[in-house]
C-alpha positions in Angstrom: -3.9 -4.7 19.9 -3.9 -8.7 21.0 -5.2 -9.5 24.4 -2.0 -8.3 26.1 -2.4 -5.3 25.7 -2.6 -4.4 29.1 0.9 -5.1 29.5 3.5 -2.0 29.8 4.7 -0.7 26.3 8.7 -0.8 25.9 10.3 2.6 24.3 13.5 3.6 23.9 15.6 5.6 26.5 17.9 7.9 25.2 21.3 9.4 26.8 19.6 12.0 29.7 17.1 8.9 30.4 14.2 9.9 28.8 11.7 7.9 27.3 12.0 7.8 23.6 8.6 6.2 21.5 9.9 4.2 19.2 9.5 5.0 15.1 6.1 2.9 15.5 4.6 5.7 16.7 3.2 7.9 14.2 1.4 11.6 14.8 -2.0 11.4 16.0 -4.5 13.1 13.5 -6.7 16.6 14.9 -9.0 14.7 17.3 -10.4 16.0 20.8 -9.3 14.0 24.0 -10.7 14.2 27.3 -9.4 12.3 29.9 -10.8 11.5 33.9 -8.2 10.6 35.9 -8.4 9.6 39.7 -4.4 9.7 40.2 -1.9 12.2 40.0 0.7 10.0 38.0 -1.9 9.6 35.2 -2.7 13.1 34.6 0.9 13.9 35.0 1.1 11.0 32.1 -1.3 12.4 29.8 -0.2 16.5 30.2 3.2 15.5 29.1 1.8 13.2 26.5 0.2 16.1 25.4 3.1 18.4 25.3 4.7 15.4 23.0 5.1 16.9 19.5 2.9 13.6 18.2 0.2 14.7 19.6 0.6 18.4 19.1 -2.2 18.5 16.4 -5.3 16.7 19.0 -6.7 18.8 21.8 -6.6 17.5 24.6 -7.9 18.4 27.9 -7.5 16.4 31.7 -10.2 16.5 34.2 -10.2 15.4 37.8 -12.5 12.3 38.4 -13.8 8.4 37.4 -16.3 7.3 35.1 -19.1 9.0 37.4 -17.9 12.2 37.1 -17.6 11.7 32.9 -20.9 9.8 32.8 -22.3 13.5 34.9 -20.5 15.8 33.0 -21.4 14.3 29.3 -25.4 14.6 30.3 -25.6 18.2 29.0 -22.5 18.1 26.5 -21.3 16.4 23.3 -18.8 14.1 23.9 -15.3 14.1 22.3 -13.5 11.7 19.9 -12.0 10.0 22.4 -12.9 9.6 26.4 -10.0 8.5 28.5 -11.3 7.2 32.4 -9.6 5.9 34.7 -10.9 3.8 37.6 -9.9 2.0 40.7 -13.3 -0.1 40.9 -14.0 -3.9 40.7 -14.9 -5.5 38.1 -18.5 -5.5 38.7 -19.0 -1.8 39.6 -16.5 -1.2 36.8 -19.0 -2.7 34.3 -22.0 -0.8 35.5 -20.6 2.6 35.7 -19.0 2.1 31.8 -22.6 1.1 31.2 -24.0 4.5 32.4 -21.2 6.5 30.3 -22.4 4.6 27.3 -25.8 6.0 27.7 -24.5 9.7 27.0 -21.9 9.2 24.5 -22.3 10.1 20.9 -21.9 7.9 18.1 -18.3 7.7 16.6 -16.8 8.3 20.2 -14.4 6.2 21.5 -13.5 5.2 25.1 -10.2 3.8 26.9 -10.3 3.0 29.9 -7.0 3.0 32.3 -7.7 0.3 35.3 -6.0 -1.1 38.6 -7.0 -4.7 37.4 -4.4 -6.9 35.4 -6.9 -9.5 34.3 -7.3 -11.3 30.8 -11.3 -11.8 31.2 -12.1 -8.2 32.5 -10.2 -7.1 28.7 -12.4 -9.2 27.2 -15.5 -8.3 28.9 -14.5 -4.5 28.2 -13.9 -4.8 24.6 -17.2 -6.8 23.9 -19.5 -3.8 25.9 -17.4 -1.7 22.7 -14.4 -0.1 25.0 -11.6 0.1 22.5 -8.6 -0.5 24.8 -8.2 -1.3 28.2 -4.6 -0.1 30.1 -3.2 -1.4 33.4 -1.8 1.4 35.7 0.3 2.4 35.7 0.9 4.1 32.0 3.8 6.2 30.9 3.8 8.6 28.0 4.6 6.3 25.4 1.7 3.9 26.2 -0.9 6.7 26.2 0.6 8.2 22.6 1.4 4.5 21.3 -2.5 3.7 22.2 -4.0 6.7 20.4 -1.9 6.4 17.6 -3.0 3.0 17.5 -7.0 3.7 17.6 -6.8 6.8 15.0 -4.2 6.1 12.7 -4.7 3.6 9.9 -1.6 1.2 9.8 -2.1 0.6 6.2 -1.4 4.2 5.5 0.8 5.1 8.4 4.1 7.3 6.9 6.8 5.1 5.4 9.5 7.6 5.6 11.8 9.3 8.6 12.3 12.8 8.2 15.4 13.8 8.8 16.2 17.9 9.3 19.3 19.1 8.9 20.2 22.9 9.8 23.2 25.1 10.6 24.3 27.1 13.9 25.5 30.1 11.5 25.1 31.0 8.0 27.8 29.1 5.8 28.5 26.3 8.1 27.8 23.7 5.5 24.7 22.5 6.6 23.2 22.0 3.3 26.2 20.6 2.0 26.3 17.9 4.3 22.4 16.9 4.5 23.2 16.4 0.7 26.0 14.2 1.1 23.9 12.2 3.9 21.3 11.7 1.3 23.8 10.8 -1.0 25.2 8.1 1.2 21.9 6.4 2.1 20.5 6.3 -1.1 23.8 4.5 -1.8 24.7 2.6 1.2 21.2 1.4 1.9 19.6 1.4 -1.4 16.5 3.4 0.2 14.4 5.7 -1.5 15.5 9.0 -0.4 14.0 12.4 -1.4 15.8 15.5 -0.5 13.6 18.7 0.3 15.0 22.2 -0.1 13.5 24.7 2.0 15.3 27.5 1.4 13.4 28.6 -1.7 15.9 32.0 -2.2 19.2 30.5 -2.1 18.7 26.6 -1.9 22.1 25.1 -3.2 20.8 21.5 -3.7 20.1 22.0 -7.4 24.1 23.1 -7.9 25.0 20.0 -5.7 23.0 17.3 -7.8 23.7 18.8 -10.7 19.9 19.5 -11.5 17.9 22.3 -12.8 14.4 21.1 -12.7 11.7 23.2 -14.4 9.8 22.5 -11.4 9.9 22.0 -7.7 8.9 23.2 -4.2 7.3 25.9 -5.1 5.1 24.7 -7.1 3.5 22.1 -4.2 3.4 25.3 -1.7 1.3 27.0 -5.0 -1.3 24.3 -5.4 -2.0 22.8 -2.1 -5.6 21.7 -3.4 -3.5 19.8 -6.1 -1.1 18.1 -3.9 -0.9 14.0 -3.6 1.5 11.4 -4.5 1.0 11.9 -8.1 1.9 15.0 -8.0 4.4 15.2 -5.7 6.1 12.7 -8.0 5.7 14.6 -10.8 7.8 17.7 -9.7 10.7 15.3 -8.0 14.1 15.5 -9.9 15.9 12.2 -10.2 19.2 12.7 -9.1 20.6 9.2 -9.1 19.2 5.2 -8.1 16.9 5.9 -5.2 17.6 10.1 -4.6 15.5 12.6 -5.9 15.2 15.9 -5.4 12.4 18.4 -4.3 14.2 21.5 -5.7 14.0 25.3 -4.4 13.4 27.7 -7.0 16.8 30.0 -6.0 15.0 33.2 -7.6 14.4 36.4 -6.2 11.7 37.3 -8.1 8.9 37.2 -5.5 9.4 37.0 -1.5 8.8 33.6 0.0 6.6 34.4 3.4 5.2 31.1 4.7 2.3 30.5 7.1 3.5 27.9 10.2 1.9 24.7 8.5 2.9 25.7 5.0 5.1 22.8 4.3 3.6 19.9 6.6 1.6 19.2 3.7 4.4 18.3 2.0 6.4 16.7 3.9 3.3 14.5 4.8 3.0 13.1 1.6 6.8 12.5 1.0 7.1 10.9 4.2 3.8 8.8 2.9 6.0 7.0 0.3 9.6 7.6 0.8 11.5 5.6 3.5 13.9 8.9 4.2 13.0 12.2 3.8 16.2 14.7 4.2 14.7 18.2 4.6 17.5 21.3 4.0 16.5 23.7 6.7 17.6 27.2 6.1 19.3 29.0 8.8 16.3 31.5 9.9 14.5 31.6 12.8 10.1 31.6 12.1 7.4 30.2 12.7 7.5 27.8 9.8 11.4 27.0 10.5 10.6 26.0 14.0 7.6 23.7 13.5 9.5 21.9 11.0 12.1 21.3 13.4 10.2 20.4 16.0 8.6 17.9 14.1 10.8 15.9 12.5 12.3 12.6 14.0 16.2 13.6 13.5 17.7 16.7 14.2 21.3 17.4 13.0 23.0 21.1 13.7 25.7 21.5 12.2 28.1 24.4 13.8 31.8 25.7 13.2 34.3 25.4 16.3 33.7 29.4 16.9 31.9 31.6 19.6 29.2 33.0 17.5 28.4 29.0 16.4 28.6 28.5 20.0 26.4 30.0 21.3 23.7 30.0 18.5 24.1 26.0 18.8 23.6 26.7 22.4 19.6 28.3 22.4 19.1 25.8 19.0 19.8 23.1 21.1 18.7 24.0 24.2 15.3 25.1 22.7 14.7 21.4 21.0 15.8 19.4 24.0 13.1 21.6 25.9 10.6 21.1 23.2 10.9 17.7 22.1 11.7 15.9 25.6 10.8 12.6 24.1 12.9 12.7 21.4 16.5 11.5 20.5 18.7 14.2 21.0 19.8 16.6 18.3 23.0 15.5 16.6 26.1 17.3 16.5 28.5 18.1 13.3 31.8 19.5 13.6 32.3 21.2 10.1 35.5 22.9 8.6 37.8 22.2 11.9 41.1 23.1 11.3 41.1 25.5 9.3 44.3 27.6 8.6 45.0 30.1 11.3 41.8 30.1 12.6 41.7 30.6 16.3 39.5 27.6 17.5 37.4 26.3 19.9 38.3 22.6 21.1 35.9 20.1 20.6 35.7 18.7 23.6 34.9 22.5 25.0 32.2 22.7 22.2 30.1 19.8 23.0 30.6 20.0 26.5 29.0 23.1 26.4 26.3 22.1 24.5 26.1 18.6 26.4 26.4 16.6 23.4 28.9 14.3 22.1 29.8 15.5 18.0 28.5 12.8 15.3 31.5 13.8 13.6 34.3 16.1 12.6 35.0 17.0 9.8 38.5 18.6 8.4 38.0 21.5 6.0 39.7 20.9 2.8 39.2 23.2 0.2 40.5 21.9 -2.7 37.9 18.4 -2.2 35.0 20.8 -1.5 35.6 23.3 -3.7 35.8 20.4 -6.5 33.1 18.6 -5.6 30.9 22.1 -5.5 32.1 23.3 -8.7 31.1 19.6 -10.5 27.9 19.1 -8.7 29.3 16.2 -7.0 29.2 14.4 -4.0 32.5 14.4 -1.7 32.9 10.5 -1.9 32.2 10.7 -6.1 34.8 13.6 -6.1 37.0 11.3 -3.9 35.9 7.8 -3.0 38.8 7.1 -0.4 38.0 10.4 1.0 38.0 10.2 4.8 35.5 12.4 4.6 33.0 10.4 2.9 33.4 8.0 6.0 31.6 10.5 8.2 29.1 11.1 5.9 28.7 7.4 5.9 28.1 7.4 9.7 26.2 10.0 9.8 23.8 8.1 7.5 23.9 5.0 9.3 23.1 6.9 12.8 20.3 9.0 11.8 18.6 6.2 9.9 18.9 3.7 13.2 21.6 1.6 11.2 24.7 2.5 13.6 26.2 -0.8 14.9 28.9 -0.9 17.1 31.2 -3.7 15.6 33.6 -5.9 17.7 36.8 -7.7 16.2 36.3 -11.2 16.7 38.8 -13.2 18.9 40.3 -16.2 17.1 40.3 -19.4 19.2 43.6 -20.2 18.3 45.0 -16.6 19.9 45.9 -17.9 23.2 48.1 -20.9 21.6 49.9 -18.1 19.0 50.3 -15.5 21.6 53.3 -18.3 23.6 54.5 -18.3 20.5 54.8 -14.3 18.6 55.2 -13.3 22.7 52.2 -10.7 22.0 49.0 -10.3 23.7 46.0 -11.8 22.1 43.8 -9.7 20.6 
């Protein structure tokens, strides 16, 4: 960081008001944290930062007290990867008491230090006696994470890619179907390397959509973590069309497929590493591995039918990640297969006003452009390119990928002579 540091960190702020970090800020590596604080609003800052699903793989731990009480409590114990302090003194005092914590730190630790003084010289003093960043309370959630991220996390190899996870309220919703066609659209739209990942290794679908039937996929990764790396990772990828590619399931049923909690974040790591969008096809299930995934991602879209049982699943899915992953944008909503043919249905308006989210989109069900489309291994907008349909998909894409732009007609300067003479209002 430059010398103004010091200086509050902007973030995002999304619809409830929370603080969103922005895409800069990538998952802190396993490190051990301890942290002194002599203010309540700091350690309230640092146990949510904690809670923060960028930080869920560090340990962190928050302490009552200055630099004294660190320099006190480090003289009979090995000291962390990183010390956070906090302290209210002058500069001079400030100086003496880092001095004494020095003594009992262990090579390799790093300190940041959270102070009360907004001073350009007193940085530079810091950093020079080997403090590796010096804060100005007070500090919010994203400037704690931002700053750690910053200190562990080697910019050069920070993950290109935004991992997008897509999952359905109800078995059969279309879920799958439409992360596809997302993928479909950005790889298209944007012309960004995208890599769709199907994670149900059973009954994945994505082959049959992209018309593929790799010899390997998936599976294979999961088999071999020793092996896994970019080279081989690109190696079991299916190319699907100009900038998609495909991480196929294996759709067998010849063994089970039980996964430990952390069995894919291997893989996703390194896809993430050198793809800019990684769309991951979540099957609906409810474990260990399923939920980590979700709760680690940077989008979430659920995509539900306008029925109770959709209802209230969508309700404890999305209730559950708005819990979980309070600093993140909110999950999206998709409306699939409304209207459908004497269907008794919920309105739409009732359905996300329940949930307290406004739908992404709605889609129309329309069997004969899906049922195409499925049946070629096409995408909806190759099946039918004037397709409204393929419009959603296209704003889906643009949303979840931070390209959505509200667009304003332009007013002519001439409209308030030609409106005396058509007699209409200017536009």
């Amino acid at each position: 960081m430059s010398e103004a540091a010091y200086k509050t960190m902007e973030a995002p702020v999304r619809a409830d008001g929370a603080v969103v970090p922005g895409p800069d800020v990538r998952p802190v590596p396993r490190i051990s944290i301890q942290a002194f604080c002599e203010s309540p609003d700091l350690i309230a800052a640092i146990e949510a930062a904690a809670r923060d699903r960028r930080m869920s793989r560090a340990h962190v731990k928050v302490q009552t007290g200055g630099i004294a009480v660190a320099a006190e409590f480090y003289q009979g114990a090995a000291t962390p990867n990183l010390i956070v302090v906090e302290s209210k003194l002058p500069r001079d005092r400030l100086e003496v008491e880092l001095d004494r914590l020095s003594e009992v730190c262990d090579a390799g630790t790093k300190v940041v230090v959270i102070g009360h003084v907004n001073d350009v010289e007193l940085y530079r003093g810091l950093t020079q006696r080997g403090v590796s960043e010096y804060l100005v309370a007070p500090v919010g959630l994203t400037d704690i994470i931002k700053t750690v991220a910053d200190l562990y996390v080697d910019r050069s190899t920070r993950p290109l890619g935004h991992t997008i996870a897509f999952i359905g309220a109800k078995g059969g919703v279309g879920s799958s179907m439409i992360a596809h066609n997302v993928a479909w659209s950005i790889a298209r739209s944007f012309q960004n390397d995208v890599v769709v990942t199907d994670l149900d290794l059973a009954f994945g679908t994505a082959g049959l959509d992209f018309n593929q039937d790799p010899a390997q996929g998936i599976a294979e990764a999961l088999n071999a973590p020793d092996r896994l790396d970019d080279n081989f990772l690109d190696r079991l990828l299916a190319r699907c069309a100009d900038h998609l590619s495909l991480l196929a399931a294996p759709a067998t049923l010849d063994r089970t497929y039980d996964f430990t909690e952390s069995a894919f974040e291997p893989v996703i790591d390194i896809a993430q590493a050198g793809m800019p969008a990684v769309v991951l096809d979540v099957p609906h299930a409810w474990n260990a591995w399923v939920k980590k995934t979700l709760l680690a991602a940077d989008e979430v879209v659920v995509t539900v039918e306008p029925d109770l049982a959709n209802l209230r699943n969508a309700k404890n899915l999305v209730d559950l990640l708005k819990g979980a992953r309070r600093n993140d944008q909110l999950p999206r909503l998709v409306v699939n297969k409304s209207g459908l043919a004497k269907r008794p249905e919920i309105k739409t308006e009732d359905f996300a006003s329940a949930l307290g989210l406004v739908p992404l989109a709605v889609i129309p069900f329309d069997a004969l452009l899906f049922g195409t489309a499925a049946n070629n291994g096409q995408m909806i907008a190759e099946a039918d390119p004037k397709s409204p349909i393929a419009e959603s998909f296209d704003l889906i894409a643009r949303t979840v990928t931070g390209r959505a732009e509200v667009k304003r007609q332009k007013r002519s300067v001439l409209a308030p002579f030609l409106s005396r003479f058509t007699g209409k209002k200017s536009a």
